[in-house]
C-alpha positions, 0 to 999 in steps of 0.5 A: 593720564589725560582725564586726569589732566583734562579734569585738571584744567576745568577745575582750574577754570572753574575756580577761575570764573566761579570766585570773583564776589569772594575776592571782591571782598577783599579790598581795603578802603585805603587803598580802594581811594588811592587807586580810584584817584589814579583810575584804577579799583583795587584787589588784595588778590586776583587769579587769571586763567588767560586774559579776559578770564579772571576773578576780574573779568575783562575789567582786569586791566582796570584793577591794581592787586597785591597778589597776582597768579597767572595760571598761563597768562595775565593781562591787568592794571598794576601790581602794587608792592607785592607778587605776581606769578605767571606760568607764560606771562605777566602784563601789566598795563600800567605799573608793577611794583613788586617781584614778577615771575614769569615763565616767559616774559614780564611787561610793565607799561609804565615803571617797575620797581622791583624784580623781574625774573623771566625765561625770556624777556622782561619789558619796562617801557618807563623808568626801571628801579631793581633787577632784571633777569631773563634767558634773552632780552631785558629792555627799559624804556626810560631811566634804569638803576640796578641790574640787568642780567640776560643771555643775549641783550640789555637796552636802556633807552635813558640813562643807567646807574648800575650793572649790565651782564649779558651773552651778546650786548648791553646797549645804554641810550643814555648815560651810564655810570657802573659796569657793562660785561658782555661776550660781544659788544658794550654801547653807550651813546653819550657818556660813561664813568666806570667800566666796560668789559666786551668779548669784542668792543666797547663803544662810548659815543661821548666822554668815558672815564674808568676802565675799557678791556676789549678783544678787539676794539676800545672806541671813545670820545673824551677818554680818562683811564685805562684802555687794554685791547688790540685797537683803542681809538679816542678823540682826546685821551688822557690816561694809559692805552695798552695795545698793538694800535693806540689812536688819539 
């Protein structure tokens, strides 16, 4: 059994290092100039063992590629529109645009636009457009509009336009306009139009209009709407509060 695995693993990388002129072939002329004017060449496919092992060498993060298998792990430019499957981890150094699949984690330096599907973390340090799913932690440092689904955390550094479902918290640095469920704490620093959901507490730093249902604790700026829990606290409140203590 670990001859057979072994023998695996060289044919593996023997296709790995063997086939980059037979994939340089596949490049388009169209899509070859609209990279080069960004910095990056162009790959219709592109196949990594490990980073730095790969149909593009270590020129790797200076390519784009529609197609993208990582046998454990890769380290790239961008996926443009496409799919990129990682056994651990698929990273990109700029952008990814498409569905990414990974074991454990997806990375994106810049935006995503599509799917992110992880067994731990999915990171888009720019704005975020689409699905995030991870056993853990999703994080967007920009702008995010769609859904974020983990088992402990979603963070959006900017503003947030969609659903926020996690174990322990959902946290929105910015705005936020949709819905946030999570087993422990919702937080948003500025304002909020929709609902919040907490096994424990909502937090809205700024004005929040809609619904906030908590176990223990509601806590709002500016409110209008209807808050249910133990304790609701707002500076200003229009609207209906449900609870043992209601504070405006």
């Amino acid at each position: 059994m670990k001859l057979k695995n072994i023998s695996l693993f060289l044919f593996l990388l023997l296709l790995v290092v063997s086939t980059p002129s037979l994939l340089a072939q596949n490049q388009d002329n169209d899509d070859e100039k609209k990279y080069s004017r960004i910095g990056l060449g162009y790959r219709t496919l592109r196949v990594a063992l490990v980073p730095g092992v790969s149909t593009n060498g270590i020129d790797a993060p200076k390519y784009a590629a529609k197609y993208s298998f990582n046998i454990l792990a890769g380290y790239n430019g961008a996926l443009e529109d496409r799919f990129e499957l990682g056994g651990l981890l698929n990273i990109n150094r700029y952008y990814a645009n498409g569905v990414q699949i990974a074991g454990i984690g997806n990375y994106s330096g810049q935006e995503t636009a599509g799917v992110q599907l992880s067994g731990i973390f999915n990171i888009s340090e720019e704005a975020m457009q689409g699905i995030q799913i991870a056993g853990a932690v999703n994080y967007s440092g920009n702008d995010m509009q769609g859904i974020q689904l983990s088992g402990a955390a979603n963070w959006t550094q900017g503003a947030s336009q969609g659903i926020q479902i996690s174990g322990i918290s959902n946290i929105a640095r910015g705005d936020m306009q949709g819905m946030l469920i999570t087993g422990l704490a919702n937080v948003t620093s500025n304002d909020m139009q929709g609902i919040a959901v907490g096994g424990l507490t909502n937090y809205a730093a700024g004005d929040m209009q809609g619904i906030m249902t908590a176990g223990l604790l509601n806590y709002s700026g500016n409110f209008q709407g209807i808050a249910a829990a133990p304790i609701n606290v707002s500076r200003e409140f229009q609207g209906i509060q449900i609870g043992l203590v209601n504070y405006a």
